[in-house]
C-alpha positions as CSV (number, residue, x, y, z in Angstrom):
1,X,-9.7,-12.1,8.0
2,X,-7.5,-12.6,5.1
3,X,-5.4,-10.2,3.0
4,X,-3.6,-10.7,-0.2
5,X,-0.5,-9.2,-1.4
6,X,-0.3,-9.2,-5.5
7,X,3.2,-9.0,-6.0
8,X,4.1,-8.0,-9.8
9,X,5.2,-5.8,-12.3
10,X,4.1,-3.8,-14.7
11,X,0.2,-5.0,-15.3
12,X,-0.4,-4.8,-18.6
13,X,-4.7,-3.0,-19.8
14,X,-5.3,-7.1,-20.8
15,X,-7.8,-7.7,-17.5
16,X,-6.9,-11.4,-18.0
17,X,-3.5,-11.6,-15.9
18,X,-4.8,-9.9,-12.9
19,X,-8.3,-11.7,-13.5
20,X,-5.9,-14.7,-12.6
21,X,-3.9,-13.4,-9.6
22,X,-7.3,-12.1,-8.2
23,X,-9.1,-15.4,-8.9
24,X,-6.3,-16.9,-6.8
25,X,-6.8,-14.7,-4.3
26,X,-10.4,-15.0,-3.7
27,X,-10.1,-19.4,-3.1
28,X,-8.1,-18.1,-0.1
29,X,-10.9,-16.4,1.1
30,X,-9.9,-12.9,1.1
31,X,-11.6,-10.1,1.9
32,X,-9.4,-7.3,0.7
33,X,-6.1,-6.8,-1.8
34,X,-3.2,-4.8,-2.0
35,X,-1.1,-4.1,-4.9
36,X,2.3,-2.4,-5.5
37,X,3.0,1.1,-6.7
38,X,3.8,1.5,-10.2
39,X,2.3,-1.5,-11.5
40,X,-1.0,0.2,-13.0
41,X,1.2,2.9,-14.5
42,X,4.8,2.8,-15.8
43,X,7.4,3.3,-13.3
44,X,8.2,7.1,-12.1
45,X,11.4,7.2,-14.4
46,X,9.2,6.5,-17.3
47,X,6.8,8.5,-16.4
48,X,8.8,11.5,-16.3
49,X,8.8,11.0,-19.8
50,X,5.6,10.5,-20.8
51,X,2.6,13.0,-22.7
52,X,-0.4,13.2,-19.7
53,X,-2.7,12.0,-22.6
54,X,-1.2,8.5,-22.1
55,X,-1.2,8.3,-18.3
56,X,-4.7,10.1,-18.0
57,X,-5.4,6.8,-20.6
58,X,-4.1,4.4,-18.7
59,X,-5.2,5.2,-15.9
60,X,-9.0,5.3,-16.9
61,X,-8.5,2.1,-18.6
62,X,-6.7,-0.1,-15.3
63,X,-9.0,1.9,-12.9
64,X,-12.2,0.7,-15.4
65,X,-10.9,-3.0,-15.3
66,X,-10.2,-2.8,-11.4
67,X,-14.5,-1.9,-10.9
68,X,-15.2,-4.5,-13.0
69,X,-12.8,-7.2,-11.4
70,X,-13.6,-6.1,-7.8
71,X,-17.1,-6.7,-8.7
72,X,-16.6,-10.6,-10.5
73,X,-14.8,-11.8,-6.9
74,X,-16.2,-9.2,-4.7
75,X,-13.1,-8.4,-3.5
76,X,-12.0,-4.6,-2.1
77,X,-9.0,-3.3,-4.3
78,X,-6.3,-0.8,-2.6
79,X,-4.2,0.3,-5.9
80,X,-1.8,3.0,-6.5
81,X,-2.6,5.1,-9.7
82,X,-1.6,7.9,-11.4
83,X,-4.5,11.2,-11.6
84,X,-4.7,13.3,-13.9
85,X,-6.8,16.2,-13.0
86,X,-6.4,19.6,-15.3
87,X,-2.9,19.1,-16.4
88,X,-2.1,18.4,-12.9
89,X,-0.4,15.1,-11.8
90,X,-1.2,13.2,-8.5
91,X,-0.3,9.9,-6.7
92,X,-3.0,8.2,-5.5
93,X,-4.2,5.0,-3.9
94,X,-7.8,3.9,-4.8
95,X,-9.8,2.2,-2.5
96,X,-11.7,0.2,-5.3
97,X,-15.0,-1.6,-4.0
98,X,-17.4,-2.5,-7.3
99,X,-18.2,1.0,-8.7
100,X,-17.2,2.9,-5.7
101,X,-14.2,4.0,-5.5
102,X,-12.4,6.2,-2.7
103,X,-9.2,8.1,-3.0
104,X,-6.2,9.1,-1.1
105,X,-3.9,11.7,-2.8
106,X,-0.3,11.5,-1.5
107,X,1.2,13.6,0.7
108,X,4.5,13.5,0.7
109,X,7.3,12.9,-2.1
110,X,10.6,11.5,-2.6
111,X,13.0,14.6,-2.5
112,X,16.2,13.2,-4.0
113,X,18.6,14.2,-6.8
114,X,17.5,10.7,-8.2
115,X,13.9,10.5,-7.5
116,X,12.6,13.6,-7.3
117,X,8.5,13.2,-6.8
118,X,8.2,16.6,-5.4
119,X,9.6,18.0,-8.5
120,X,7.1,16.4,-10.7
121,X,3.8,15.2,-9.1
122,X,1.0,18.0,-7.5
123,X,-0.5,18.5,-4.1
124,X,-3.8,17.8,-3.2
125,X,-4.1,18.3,0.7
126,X,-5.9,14.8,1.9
127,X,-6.0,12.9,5.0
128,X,-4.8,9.3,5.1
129,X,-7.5,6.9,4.3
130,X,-8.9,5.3,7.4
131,X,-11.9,2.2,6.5
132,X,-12.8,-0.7,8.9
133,X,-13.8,-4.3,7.1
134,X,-14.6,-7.2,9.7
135,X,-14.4,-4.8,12.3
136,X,-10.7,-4.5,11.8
137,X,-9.6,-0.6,11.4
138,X,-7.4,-0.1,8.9
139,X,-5.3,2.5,7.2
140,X,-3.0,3.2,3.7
141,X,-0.4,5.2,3.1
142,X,2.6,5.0,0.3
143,X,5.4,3.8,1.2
144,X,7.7,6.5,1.2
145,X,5.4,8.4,3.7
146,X,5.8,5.0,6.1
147,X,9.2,7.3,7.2
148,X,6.8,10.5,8.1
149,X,5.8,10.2,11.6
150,X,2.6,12.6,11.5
151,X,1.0,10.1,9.6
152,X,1.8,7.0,12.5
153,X,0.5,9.8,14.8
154,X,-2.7,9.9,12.7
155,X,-3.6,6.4,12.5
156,X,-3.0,6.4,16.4
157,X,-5.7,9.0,17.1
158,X,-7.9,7.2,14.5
159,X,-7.6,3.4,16.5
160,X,-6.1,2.4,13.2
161,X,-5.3,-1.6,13.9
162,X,-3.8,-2.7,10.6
163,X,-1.5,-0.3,7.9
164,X,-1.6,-1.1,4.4
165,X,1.4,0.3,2.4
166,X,2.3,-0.1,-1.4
167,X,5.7,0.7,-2.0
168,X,8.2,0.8,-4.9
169,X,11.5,-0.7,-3.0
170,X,15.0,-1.3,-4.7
171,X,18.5,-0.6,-4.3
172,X,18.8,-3.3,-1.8
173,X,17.1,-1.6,0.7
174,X,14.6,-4.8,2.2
175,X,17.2,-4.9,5.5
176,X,16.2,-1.2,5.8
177,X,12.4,-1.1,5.1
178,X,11.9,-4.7,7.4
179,X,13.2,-2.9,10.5
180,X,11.5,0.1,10.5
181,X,8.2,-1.4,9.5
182,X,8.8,-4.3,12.4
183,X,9.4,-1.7,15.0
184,X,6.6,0.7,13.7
185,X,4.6,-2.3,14.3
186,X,5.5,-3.2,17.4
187,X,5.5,0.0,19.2
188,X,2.6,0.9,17.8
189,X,0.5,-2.1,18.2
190,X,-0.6,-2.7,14.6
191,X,-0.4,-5.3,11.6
192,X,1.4,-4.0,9.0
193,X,1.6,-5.2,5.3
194,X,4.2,-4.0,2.6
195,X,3.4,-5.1,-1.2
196,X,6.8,-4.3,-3.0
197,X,6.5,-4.8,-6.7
198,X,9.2,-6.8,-8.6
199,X,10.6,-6.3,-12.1
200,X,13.6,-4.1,-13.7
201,X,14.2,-0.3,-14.7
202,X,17.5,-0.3,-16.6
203,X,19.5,-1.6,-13.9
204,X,17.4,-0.5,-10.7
205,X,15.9,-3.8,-9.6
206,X,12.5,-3.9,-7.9
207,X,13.1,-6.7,-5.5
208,X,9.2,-7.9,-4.1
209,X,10.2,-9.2,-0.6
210,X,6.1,-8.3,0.6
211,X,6.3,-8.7,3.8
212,X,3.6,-8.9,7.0
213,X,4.5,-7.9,10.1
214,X,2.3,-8.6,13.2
215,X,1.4,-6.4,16.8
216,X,4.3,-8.0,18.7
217,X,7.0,-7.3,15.7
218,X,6.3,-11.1,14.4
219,X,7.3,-12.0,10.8
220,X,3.8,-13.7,9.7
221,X,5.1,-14.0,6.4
222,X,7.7,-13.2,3.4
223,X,7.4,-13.5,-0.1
224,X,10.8,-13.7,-2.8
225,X,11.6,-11.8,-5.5
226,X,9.0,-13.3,-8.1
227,X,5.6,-12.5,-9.0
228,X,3.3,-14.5,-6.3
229,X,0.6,-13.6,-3.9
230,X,1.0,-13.4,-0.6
231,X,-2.0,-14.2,2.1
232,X,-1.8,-12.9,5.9
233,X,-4.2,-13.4,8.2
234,X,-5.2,-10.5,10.8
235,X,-6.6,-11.4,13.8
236,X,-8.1,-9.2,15.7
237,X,-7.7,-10.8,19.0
238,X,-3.9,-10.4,18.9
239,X,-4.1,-6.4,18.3
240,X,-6.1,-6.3,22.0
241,X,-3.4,-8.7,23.5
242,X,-0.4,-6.6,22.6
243,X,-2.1,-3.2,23.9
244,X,-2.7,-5.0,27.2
245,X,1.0,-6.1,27.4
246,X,3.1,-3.6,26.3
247,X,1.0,-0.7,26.7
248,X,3.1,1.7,24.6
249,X,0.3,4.1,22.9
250,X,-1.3,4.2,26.5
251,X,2.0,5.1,28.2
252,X,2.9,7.7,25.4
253,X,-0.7,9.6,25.7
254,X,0.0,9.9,29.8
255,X,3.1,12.0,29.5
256,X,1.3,15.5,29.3
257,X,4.5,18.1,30.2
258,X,6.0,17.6,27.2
């Protein structure tokens, strides 16, 4: 099956520019697409700053254009959003599939002097999200929790076969990112597909880059640092293949003594 990566900015409420990106999508023949965090809300440093009126708004209003649109191209919608819930503030990614809509709240937060997520966003104990499409297993995750390796050992147990992960990357960090997701790939036998979103906060550049890795730690494909849509194709056949070769998951769950 087909994926697509939207990789953007900011999205404004207008439906009309993502009706366009999603339109494009769906003559590739995709079945499901990922977006980037902090395009349906202002980035975190913004945020930060802003009354929970507005983001509780915006929210309803991008989440309320996402039914609709996932309906029109019957495509399923994983998208990062920002819950409001009682004066309480939560990350989420949305599993958006005409009216019904699933959530994952996120689990854990950036902790630095810089970025400090903790310090700011609420709790709300949840397991990763886990849904099969096509028969393919898949799982989502943000992508600072991508670093976290209880949540690897999760999708293990769960036969998870591709990870989706919307991330926020900058600071010239794509070197970074690329080789830990290749080698989470390949030693855990599992497509994985990073949309990064693109665009500017004062001078912390959001630098796109969405990449696709496949079971054997492949490159299927890279995007630059514009606003474009990425397709990868998951095959199902080659998840088997590299379980039968390289065994690594099998090997790891015969080592009982420690």
């Amino acid at each position: 099956m087909n994926i697509a990566v939207i990789q953007t900015d900011n999205l404004p409420y207008d439906k009309a520019k993502l009706s366009f990106l999603l339109q494009r999508a769906k003559k590739e023949k995709v079945k499901l697409v990922l977006l980037p965090e902090y395009v349906l809300n202002r980035f975190f440093k913004e945020i930060e700053k802003m009354p929970l009126s507005f983001i509780k708004t915006q929210s309803k209003h991008q989440l309320k254009h996402l039914k609709n649109l996932s309906k029109v191209y019957s495509l399923i919608i994983i998208a990062p959003l920002i819950k409001i819930i009682k004066d309480k503030k939560y990350k989420v990614i949305a599993k958006i599939d005409g009216d019904k809509v699933k959530y994952y709240y996120q689990q854990a937060y950036m902790p630095y002097s810089h970025w400090r997520e903790d310090k700011f966003f609420d709790v709300n104990e949840s397991l990763p999200m886990v849904f099969s499409i096509n028969n393919i297993k898949f799982g989502v995750m943000f992508g600072f929790e991508a670093h976290i390796e209880k949540f690897w050992d999760y999708f293990n147990k769960k036969n998870v076969e591709c990870i989706l992960i919307p991330s926020v990357g900058t600071f010239n960090s794509h070197k970074r990112w690329f080789s830990v997701l290749q080698s989470k790939a390949f030693l855990n036998h599992k497509y994985v597909i990073r949309a990064n979103r693109i665009g500017q906060y004062e001078d912390w550049e959001f630098y796109g880059k969405s990449f696709g890795i496949d079971p054997e730690g492949e490159l299927i494909n890279i995007l630059g640092n514009k606003e474009e849509i990425g397709i990868f194709y998951i095959n199902k056949k080659k998840i088997k293949e590299a379980k039968k070769e390289w065994k690594f998951l099998e090997i790891n769950k015969s080592i009982k003594h420690f």
